[in-house]
Structures are given as C-alpha cells and as structure tokens.
N, C-alpha and C positions, 0 to 999 in steps of 0.2 A: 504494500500500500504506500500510495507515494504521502510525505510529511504535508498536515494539514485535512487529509482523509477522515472521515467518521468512522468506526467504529458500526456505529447502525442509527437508524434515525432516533430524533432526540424522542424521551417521552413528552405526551401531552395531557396535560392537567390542565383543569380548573374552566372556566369561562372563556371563549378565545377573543384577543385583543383586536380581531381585523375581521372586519367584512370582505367577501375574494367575490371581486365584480366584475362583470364582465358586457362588451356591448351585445346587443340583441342580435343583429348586422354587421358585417365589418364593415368601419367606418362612420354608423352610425350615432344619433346622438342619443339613444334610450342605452339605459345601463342596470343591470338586474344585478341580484346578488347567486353567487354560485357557490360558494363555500364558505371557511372562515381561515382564520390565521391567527399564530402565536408567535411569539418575538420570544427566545433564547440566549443565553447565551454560550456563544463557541470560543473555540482555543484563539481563534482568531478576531473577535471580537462578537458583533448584535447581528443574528440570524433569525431566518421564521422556518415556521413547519405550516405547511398550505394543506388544506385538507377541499379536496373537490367535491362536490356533492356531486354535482351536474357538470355535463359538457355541452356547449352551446352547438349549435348545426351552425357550418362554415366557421367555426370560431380561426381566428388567425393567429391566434396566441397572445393576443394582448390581451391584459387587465391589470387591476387597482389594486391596491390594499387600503381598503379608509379604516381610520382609525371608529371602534365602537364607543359610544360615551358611555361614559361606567353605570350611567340609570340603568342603559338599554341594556344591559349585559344580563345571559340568564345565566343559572346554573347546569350546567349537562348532566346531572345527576336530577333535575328536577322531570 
C-alpha cells in the first residue's frame, strides 16, 4: 500500500454533517438531495465519507456537499 493509503473506510456514527446533492439534468438548475456526508479526520488532515442513497439518470458526476444546520439534523438510530 503506497504511504497515505487507508486501511479500510472510516466508521460512521452519529447524524451526518452534509446533505450529497445532486442536479436533476446535467446542467440544470433544480438540485435534489441524494445522500448524506461526514467530515473525518485523516493522517492527512479533514476528509468525508459520502454515502449514496440514489443515483440520478445521466448524472455526470457532479454534486454539492451543503453543510446540514444542526436543528435539521436527525438521529439515525431514530
């Protein structure tokens, strides 16, 4: 394994800090939400772990990470 390599993916706990959004259209201006995301940290410093719910038809690989406001945050065990 070359230096800076994982190991295996990080764990994931708790509420996730990121909404994973994605357009409707490529190039479009409607934007949905398709997963969530977690911020980490690595040997190398601040990383995420992206979890996909959904994959969009023609998606071209672009999306967002917006950040969730802590009201709106639920619990995953709820």
């Amino acid at each position: 394994m070359s230096s800076g390599a994982m190991d295996g993916p990080p764990e994931i706990s708790g509420s996730p800090q990121f909404a994973v959004r994605t357009r409707t259209v490529p190039g479009g201006e409607v934007w949905f939400t398709c997963g969530q995301g977690w911020e980490f940290d690595s040997e190398g410093g601040k990383a995420f772990a992206i979890r996909m719910t959904m994959t969009p038809v023609n998606w071209e690989g672009e999306l967002l990470l917006m950040p969730i406001q802590e009201e709106l945050r639920t619990d995953p065990e709820d």
